[in-house]
C-alpha positions as CSV (number, residue, x, y, z in Angstrom):
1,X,103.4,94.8,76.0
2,X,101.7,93.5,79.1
3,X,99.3,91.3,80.7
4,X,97.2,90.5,83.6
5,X,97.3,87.3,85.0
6,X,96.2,85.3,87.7
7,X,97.9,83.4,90.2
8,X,97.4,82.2,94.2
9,X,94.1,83.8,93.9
10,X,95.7,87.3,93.0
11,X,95.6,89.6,89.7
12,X,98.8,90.8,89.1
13,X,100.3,93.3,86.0
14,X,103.6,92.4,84.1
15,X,105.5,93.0,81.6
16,X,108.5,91.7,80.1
17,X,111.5,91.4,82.5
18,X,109.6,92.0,85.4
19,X,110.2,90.1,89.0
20,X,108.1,89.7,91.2
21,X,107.0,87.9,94.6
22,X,103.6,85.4,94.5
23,X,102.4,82.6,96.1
24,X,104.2,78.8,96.7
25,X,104.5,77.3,92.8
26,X,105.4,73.8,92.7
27,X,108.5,74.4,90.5
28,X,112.4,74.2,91.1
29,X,114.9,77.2,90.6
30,X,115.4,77.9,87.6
31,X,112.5,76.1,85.8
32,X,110.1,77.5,83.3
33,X,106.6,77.9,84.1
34,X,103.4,79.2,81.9
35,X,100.5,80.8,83.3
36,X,97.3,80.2,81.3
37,X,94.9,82.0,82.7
38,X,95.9,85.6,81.3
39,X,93.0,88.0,82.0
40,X,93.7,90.9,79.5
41,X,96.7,91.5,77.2
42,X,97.3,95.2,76.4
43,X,99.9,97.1,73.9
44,X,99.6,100.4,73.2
45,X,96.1,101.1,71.9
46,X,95.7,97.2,70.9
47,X,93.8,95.6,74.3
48,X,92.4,92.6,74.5
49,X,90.0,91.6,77.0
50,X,89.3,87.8,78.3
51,X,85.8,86.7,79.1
52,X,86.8,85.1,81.3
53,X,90.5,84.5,79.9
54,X,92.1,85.6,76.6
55,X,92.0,82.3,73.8
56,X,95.5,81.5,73.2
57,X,96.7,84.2,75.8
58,X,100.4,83.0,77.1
59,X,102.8,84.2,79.7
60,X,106.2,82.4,80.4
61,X,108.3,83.2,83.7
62,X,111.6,81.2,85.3
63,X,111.4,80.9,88.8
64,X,114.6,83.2,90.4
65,X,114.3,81.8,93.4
66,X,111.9,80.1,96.6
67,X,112.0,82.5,99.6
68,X,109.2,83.7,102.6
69,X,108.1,86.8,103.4
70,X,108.1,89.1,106.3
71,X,106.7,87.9,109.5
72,X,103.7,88.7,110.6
73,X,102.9,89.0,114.7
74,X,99.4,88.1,115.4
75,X,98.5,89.0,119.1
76,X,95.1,87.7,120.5
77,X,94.6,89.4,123.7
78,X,91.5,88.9,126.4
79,X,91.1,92.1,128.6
80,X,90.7,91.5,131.7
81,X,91.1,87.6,131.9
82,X,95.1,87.3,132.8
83,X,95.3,85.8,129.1
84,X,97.0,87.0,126.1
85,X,99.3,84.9,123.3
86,X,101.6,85.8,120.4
87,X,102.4,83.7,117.6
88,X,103.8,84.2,114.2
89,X,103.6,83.4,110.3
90,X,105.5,83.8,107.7
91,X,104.3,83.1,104.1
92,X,106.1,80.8,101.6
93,X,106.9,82.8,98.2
94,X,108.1,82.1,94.9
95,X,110.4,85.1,93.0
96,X,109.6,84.7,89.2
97,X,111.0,86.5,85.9
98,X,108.7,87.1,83.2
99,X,110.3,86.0,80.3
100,X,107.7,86.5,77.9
101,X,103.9,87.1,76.7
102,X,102.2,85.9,73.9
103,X,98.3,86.5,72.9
């Protein structure tokens, strides 16, 4: 069984015991967090689409852990004007289990 769902403003596929990386959640380690807004739950054959979300469409994940990602150089650079200046960012993440999906 799997679902899309969104979160941070990103569509993202899982499945049962899958990890993966998304934006900041407000949630310690270890907590339990739902995600409502489930766009399509599929199984086989059996799909069910949301317009826009599925009605009673469920998907619980544990957070693993609160990390950031890889740093990103930005460079803005003026040719020919003596002038040029690096900086950096590097994007809070959260690393959540899916524990389990309901529909």
């Amino acid at each position: 069984m799997y679902a899309v769902i969104v979160t941070g403003g990103k569509q993202y596929r899982v499945a049962q015991g899958d990890t993966l990386l998304v934006e900041k959640l407000d949630a310690e380690e270890g907590a339990s967090i739902d995600f409502e807004n489930v766009l399509m739950v599929g199984e086989g054959d059996d799909v069910q689409i949301g317009a826009p979300y599925v009605a009673g469409g469920k998907v619980t994940a544990t957070v693993k852990a609160q990390t950031r990602g890889e740093k990103v150089r930005i460079m803005k650079f003026r040719r020919r004007k003596h002038h040029q200046k690096c900086t950096g960012h590097r994007q809070y993440l959260t690393q959540i289990e899916i524990t389990g999906i309901s529909a």
